[in-house]
N, C-alpha and C positions, 0 to 999 in steps of 0.2 A: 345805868345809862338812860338817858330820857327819849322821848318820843322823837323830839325834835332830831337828836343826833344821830338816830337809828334810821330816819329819814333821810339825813345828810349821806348815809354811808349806803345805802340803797342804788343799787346800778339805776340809771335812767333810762323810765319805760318808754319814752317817746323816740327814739331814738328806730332808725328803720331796721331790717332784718337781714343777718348775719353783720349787725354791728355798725355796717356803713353809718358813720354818722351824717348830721344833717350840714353839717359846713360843708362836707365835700358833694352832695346834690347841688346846692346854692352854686359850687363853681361849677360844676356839670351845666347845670339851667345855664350860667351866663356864657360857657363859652360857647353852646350850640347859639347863643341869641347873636353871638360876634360875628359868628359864622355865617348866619341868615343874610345880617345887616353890610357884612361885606359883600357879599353875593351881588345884593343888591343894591348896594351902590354901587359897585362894579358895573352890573346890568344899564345901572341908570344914567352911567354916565355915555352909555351908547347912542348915539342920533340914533330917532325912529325913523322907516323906512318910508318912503315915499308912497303915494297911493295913486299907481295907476290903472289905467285901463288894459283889458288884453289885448286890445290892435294895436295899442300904444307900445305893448311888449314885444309884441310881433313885429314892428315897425324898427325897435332898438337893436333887433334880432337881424333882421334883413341887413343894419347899416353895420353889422360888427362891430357893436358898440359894449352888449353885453361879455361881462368877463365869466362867470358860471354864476349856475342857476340851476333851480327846483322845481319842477310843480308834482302836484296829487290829485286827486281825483278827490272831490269835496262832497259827501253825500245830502248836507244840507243843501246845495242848490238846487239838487235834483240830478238826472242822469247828463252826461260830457259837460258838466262844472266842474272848473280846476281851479286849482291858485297856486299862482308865479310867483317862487321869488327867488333874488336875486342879487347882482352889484354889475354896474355900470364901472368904465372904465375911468371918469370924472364925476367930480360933486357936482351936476349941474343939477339933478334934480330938487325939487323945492318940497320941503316937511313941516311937521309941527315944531320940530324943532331945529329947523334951519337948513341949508343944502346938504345934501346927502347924494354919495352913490348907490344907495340901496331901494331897492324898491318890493312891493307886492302889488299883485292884482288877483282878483277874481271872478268871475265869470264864464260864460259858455264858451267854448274852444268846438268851433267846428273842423270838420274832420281834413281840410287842408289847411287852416292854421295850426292844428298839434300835429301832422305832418312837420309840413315849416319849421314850427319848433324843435322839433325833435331831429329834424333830417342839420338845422343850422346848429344849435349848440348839443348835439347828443346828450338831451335830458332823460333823467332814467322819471319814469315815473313810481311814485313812491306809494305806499300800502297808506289806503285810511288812517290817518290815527284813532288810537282809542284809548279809553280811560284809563287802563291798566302801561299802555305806553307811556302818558302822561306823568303815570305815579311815577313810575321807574325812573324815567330823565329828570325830575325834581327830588327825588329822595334819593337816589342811586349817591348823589354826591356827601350827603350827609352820613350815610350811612359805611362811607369810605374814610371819611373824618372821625367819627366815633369808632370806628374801629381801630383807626390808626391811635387814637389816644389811647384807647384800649391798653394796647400793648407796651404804649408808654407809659402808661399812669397807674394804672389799675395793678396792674404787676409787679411794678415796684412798689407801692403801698401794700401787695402782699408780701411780699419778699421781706419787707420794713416790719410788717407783723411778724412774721416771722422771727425777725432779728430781735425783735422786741422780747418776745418771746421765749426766744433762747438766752438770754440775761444770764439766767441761772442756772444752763444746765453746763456739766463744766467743759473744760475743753483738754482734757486728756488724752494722750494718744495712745491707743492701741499697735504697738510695735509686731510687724512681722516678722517670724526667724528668717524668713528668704532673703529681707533686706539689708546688707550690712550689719551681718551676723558674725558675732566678736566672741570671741570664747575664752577662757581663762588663760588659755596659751598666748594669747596677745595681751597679756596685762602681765606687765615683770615691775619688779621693786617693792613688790610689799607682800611678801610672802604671806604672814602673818593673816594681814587683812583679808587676803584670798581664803584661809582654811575657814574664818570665820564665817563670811559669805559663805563657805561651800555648805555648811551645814543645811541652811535655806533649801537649797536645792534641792540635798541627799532629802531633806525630809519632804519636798513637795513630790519626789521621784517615787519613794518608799515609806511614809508616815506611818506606818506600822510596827517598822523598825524601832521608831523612838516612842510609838504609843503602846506596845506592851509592856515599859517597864515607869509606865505612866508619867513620861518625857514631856513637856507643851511647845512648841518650838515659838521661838519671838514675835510677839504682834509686831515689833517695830524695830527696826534698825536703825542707826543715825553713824552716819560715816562722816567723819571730822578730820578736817586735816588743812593745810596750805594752799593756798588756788595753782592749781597746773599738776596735781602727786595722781590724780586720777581716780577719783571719786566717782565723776559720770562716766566713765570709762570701764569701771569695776562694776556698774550698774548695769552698763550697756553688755556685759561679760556675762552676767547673771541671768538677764534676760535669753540670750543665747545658747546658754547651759540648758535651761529651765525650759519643761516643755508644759508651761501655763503660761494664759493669756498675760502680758506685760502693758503696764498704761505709766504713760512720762508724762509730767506735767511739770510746770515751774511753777515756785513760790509766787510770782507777779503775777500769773493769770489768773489769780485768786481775785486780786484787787481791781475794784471798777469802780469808777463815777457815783453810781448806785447805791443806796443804802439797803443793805441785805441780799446783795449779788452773791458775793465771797461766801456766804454761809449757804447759801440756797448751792453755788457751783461743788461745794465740798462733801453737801449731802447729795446731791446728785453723782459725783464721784465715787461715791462707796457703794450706792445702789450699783450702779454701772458694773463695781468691783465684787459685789454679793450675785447679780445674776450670771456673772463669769468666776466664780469660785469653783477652786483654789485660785488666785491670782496674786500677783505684783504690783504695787503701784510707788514707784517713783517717785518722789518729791524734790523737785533741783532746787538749791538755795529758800530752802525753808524759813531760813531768818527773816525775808521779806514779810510773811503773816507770823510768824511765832515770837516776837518779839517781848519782850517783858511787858505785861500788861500794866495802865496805869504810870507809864515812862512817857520824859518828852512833856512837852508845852500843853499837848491836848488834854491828854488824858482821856477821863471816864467812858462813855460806854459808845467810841468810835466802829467804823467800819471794821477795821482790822482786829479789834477785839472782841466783835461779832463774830469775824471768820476763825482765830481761833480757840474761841467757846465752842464752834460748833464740828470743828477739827479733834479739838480734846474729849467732846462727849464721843462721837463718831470712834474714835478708837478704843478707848474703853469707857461704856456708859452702860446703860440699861441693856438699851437693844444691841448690844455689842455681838456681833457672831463669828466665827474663828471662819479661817479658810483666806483672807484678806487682810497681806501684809504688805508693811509699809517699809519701805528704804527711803530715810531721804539723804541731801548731802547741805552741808555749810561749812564753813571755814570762820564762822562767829558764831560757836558754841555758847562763849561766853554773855551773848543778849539775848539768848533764849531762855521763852519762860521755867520754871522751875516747874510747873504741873507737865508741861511736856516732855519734859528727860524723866520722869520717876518711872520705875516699873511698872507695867500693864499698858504703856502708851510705846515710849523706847526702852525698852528690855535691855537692849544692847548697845553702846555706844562702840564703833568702830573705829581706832585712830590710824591711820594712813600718815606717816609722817616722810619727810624726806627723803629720797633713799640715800642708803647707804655707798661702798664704792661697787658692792659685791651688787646691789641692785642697779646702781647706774649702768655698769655695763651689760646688765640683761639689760635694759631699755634698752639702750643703745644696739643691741643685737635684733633687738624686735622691730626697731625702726630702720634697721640697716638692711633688712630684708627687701625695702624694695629700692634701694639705689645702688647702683653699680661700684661698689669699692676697691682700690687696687689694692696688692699683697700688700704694700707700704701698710695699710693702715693695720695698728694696733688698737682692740677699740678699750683694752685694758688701760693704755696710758691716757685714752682720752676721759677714761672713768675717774684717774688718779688728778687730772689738773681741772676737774669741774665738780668740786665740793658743793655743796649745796644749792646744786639745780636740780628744781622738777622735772618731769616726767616731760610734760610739756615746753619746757625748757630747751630739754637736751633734743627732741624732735625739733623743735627752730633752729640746731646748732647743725644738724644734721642735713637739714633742708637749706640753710644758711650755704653752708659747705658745696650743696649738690649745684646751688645756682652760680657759685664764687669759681666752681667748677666749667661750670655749663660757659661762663662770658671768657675763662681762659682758654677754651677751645679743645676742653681737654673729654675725653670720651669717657674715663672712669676719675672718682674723687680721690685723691691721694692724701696723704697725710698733709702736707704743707696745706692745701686748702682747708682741711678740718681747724687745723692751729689758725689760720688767719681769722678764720669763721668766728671759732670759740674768743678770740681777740677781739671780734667787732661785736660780737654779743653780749662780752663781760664789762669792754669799759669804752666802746663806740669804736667809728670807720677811721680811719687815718685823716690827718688834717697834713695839709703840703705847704706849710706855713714856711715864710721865708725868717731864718736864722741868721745870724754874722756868726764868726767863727769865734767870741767870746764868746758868744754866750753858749753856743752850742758845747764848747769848754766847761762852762759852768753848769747845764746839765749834765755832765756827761760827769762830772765828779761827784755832783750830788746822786746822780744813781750810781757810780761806785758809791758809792759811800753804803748805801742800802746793802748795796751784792757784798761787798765784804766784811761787812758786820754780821748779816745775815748767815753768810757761808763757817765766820766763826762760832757764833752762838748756835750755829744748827745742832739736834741730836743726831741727825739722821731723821728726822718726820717731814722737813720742810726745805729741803736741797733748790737751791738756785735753780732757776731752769730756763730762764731768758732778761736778758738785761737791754733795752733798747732808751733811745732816745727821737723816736718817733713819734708824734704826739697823738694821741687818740683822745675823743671824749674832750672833757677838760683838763688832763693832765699832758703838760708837755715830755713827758717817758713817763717808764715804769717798771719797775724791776717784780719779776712773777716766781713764783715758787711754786713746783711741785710737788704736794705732798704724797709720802707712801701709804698713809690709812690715816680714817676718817677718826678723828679726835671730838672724843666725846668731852673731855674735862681735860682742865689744864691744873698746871700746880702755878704756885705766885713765880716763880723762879720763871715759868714761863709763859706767864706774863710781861715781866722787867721785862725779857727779851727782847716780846713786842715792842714794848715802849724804848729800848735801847734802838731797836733796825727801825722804828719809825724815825727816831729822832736823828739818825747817822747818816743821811742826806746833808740834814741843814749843818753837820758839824764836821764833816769832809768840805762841805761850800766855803764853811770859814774858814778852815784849816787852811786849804790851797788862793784864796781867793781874797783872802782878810776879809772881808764882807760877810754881806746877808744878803739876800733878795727876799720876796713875798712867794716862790714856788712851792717853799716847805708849807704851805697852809692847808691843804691834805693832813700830812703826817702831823701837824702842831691838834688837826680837831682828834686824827684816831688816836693819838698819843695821851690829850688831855681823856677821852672819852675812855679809855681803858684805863686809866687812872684812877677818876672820880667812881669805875663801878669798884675797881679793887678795895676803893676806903668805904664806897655808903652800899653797896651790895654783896661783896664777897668778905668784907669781915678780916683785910690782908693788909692793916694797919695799925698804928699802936692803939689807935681809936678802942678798938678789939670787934669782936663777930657782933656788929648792931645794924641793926636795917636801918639806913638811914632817905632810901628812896625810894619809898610807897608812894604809890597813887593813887586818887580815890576814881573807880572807874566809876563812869554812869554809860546808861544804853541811850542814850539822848543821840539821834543821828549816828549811833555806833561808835560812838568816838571818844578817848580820854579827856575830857575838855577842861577838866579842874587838876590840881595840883594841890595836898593837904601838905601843909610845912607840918611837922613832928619834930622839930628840934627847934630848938634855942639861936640865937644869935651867935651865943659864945662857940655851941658845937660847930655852928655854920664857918666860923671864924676857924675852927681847929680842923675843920673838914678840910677846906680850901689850903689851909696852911699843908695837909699832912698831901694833896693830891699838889700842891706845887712841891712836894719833896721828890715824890715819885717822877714827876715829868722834868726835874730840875737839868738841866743840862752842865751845871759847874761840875 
């Protein structure tokens, strides 16, 4: 490094002390000068007072002309020297600068004219002034202005420093168990994921227990699963279990304007987490900084791959110290970097997946705690007709219910309000659309058509369970099914089904109607859609078991955005032929 450069990077010595720079004196200097100058043209725009005599005061005083007035005792004349002043009732008086009602005088005041005066206008006579008066009544004002910006200026530009300052320290919260303290018992549907977290705990309670048989308990956790299964939830449990200090922070308070914030806040974070060890520390949506490094339009050595460089050494690096463990959560495992899932950073990956039916109705038990339910409700059947809702889900269905409740006038929720609830949740609110009685005909056959195919092809998994022709969302009906348990895998045979009850709308319509309409267009995409996976992803054609629809994922804004063709023209041609065999309707 040269002379010159080393000079460049040198804080500047001229600068005044505790940092104040020299721009903000410059506005100091000019606003006191604004200050002076208004003052004083203020002053100056006042007519000067007249110069009279004291008989002539005396005289204006007799005629009840003066309106109030001053005098003092003036020690430059010598002893009973005063000076008068005043304001007249009219501008008749004559100045240097023009008529005026104001006047002075000074001279001797014998002792029956300051009678006079004092008996006609009750003048108080006033103390000498002196030099110390003079300062006060001239500076007294400036001194009330400079204070007053004080408080405005000076303070926020500290505060500003301040702000400045704190850039990098991070902004973590330290959570109290006193406040909305959530325990393992308010977290139902993932059994699983609880025992594992529990461990965390048992060993921040008792670490002894696992350290005599030379045990290490996980630097890091990472809980993965679908947005709304309870991830922050389980976190928020953990915390409350756990009698060490807890800090929550999200993935985006990472990211600032700044270059080298995010790294400077993350080290500051684990300090924070090393002087309160044993401790927690949270991470909500981590895919925000963890993201694949080297992904994306930018690339090389951005902000975000500052932050987690300095995330990755912080967990396991050099100065790495145990007692400060990480939980984070995401639901995009898959654009996170690869240094951050390996062992010694996240030990353990947690999956929190859907719940099941036997988890949905413990939610549903744990959220039903605080709303008034009548006997009517069953909350086992409300677990059976809401397949694949989260945690958070089914608390909207619930809460849904309590206020569908609340405008019916009714005091407790009953079953009927839960079913309309979970109806306006799963496919929108009712629409009061005006019908003619064909066409309401020709609904009404196209969902027979569903309910009875359905009810024949059933095994007993997926029983009819309400057939309407009331339009919700954007379908004008809908035929629903109840299922008895949650169906993990299906065979081809019930698949066809699918594709048969989808398509037995549109061929009850023709049957009864001779026609077609465009309503079957729902059931024509889930129809085609369960088709085309049978032939290019489940292997349930003469094609035989070939993968025929990979995608090539990138972490580019998180998102699939390319599509790789790995076949032929001619397969695409046999694909298509073998997925109009299956949706074929002859």
């Amino acid at each position: 490094m040269s002379d010159n450069d080393d000079k460049k990077r040198r804080p500047l010595k001229n600068l005044p002390p505790d940092g104040f720079p020299a721009k903000m004196i410059l506005i100091w200097v000019a606003v006191i000068v604004m200050i002076w100058a208004v003052i004083n043209f203020s002053q100056s725009k006042l007519p000067a007072p007249a110069r009279l005599k004291i008989q002539e005061v005396v005289q204006l005083a007799e005629e009840n002309k003066v309106v109030e007035g001053a005098m003092r005792s003036d020690s430059t004349g010598g002893r009973d020297w005063y000076e008068v002043t005043g304001t007249i009732k009219e501008n008749t008086l004559k100045s240097e600068s023009g008529a005026t009602n104001a006047f002075i005088a000074s001279g001797r005041l014998t002792e029956g004219n300051f009678e006079r005066l004092q008996k006609t206008l009750s003048f108080v006579e006033k103390q000498p002034s002196t030099l110390l008066t003079n300062l006060m009544l001239n500076i007294l004002p400036f001194v009330i202005v400079i204070g007053l910006l004080y408080f405005l200026f000076v303070r926020q530009l500290r505060q500003a420093g301040k702000g400045a300052l704190s850039f990098g320290k991070s902004r973590a919260k330290m959570l109290t168990r006193e406040k909305d303290r959530i325990n393992f018992t308010d977290v139902a549907g993932c059994d699983e994921a609880k025992e594992e977290v529990s461990e965390i705990v048992e060993f921040l309670r008792d670490p002894k227990k696992f350290q005599k048989i030379g045990g290490r308990i996980p630097k890091g956790i990472l809980m993965v699963g679908p947005p709304g299964t309870g991830k922050t939830l389980l976190a928020k449990a953990i915390a409350g279990e756990a009698d060490v200090p807890f800090f929550s922070i999200s993935g985006s308070d990472f990211v600032e304007m700044f270059v080298g914030v995010g790294a400077s806040r993350v080290r500051d974070m684990f300090e924070q987490g090393r002087k309160n060890a044993p401790c927690l520390i949270f991470i909500d949506e981590i895919d925000a900084v963890g993201r694949q490094r080297g992904a994306g339009l930018g690339g090389g050595n951005d902000e975000r791959e500052q932050t987690l460089n300095s995330l990755l050494v912080e967990m396991d690096g050099f100065d790495t110290q145990e007692g400060v463990i990480i939980i984070a959560a995401t639901n995009r495992p898959d654009v996170l970097d690869s240094a951050l899932l390996r062992p010694g950073r996240f030990d353990r990956q947690v999956y929190i997946n859907l719940p099941d039916i036997i988890g949905r109705e413990q939610i549903l038990r744990v959220h039903a705690r605080k709303i008034s339910l009548s006997e009517d409700v069953n909350l086992s059947i409300i677990a059976r007709g809401t397949p694949g809702l989260s945690g958070a889900e089914l608390a909207n269905l619930l809460n849904e219910a309590a206020l569908l409740a609340a405008r019916r006038g009714k005091k407790k929720v009953e079953m009927v309000d839960i079913d309309d609830a979970r109806d306006k949740v799963l496919w929108g609110r009712e629409h009061r659309r005006v019908m003619d009685d064909a066409e309401k005909k020709s609904l009404a056959w196209h969902e027979a058509g569903h309910a009875v195919v359905g009810a024949v092809l059933d095994d007993g998994t997926f029983p009819v369970h309400k057939v309407t022709i009331i339009p919700r969302g954007q379908s004008l009906g809908s035929t629903t099914y109840l299922a008895t348990k949650d169906i993990l895998g299906r065979t081809k045979k019930q698949y066809l089904d699918r594709v048969c009850t989808a398509m037995a709308g549109r061929i009850a319509e023709e049957l009864v109607t001779s026609d077609i309409s465009d309503g079957a267009t729902g059931d024509i995409k889930q129809a085609t859609k369960i088709a085309r996976a049978m032939v290019c992803d489940f292997g349930m054609s003469e094609l035989g078991p070939i993968a025929m629809g990979e995608n090539q994922d990138t972490v580019f804004l998180g998102r699939d955005i390319t599509r790789s063709q790995h076949i032929s023209e001619d397969t695409a041609r046999r694909v298509d032929a073998a997925v109009s065999e299956i949706n074929s309707t002859e």
